[in-house]
C-alpha positions as CSV (number, residue, x, y, z in Angstrom):
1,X,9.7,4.7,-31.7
2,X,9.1,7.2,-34.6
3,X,9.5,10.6,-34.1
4,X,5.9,11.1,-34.9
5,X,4.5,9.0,-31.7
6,X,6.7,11.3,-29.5
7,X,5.1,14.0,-28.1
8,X,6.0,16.5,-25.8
9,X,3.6,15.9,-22.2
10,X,3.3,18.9,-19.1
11,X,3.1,17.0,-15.7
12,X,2.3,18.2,-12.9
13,X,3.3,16.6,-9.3
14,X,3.7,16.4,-5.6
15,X,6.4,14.5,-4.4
16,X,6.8,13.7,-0.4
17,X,10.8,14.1,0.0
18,X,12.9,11.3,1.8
19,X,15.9,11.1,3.1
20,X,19.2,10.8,0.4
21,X,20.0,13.1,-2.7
22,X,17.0,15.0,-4.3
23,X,17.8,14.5,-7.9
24,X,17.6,10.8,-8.3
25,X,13.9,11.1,-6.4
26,X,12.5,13.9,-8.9
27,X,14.2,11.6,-11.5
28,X,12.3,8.3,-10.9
29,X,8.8,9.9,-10.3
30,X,8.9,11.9,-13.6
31,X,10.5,8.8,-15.3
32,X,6.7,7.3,-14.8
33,X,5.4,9.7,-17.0
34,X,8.0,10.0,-19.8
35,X,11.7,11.0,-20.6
36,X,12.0,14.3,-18.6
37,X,13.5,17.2,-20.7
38,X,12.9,19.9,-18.1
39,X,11.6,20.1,-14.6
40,X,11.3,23.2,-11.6
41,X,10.6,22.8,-7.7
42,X,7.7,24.8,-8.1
43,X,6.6,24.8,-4.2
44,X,7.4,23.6,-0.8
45,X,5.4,22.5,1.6
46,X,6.7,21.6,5.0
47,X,7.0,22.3,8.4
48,X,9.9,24.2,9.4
49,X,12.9,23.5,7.2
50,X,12.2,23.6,2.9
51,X,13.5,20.9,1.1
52,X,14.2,18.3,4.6
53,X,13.1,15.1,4.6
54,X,8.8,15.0,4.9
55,X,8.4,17.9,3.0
56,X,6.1,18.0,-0.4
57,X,7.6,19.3,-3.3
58,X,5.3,20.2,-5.9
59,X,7.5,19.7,-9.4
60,X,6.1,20.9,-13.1
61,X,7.9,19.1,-15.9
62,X,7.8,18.6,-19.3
63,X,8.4,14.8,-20.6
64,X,8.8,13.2,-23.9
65,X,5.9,10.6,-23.6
């Protein structure tokens, strides 16, 4: 790919947390969009407990698409 096809893309996302390490589920939904150069947990929602399994995460990212 030329460097002049890459661009730089914001995405914006909620992801439903499951069970096992965070990193590698943030990882795999941004991958869907692009090579992820940055991304922040921008929110939680949940029940009781942030960041347990069945909460939402909402994530902003910027990818190389």
């Amino acid at each position: 790919m030329s460097r002049s096809a890459v661009r730089l893309q914001p995405v914006t996302l909620r992801l439903q947390r499951v069970p096992g390490p965070l990193m590698p589920q943030i990882e795999r939904a941004l991958e869907i969009h692009g090579d992820p150069l940055r991304w922040a947990i921008t929110g939680v929602e949940s029940g009781e407990e942030p960041l347990l399994p069945g909460s939402v995460l909402l994530i902003e990212a910027v990818v190389l698409a």
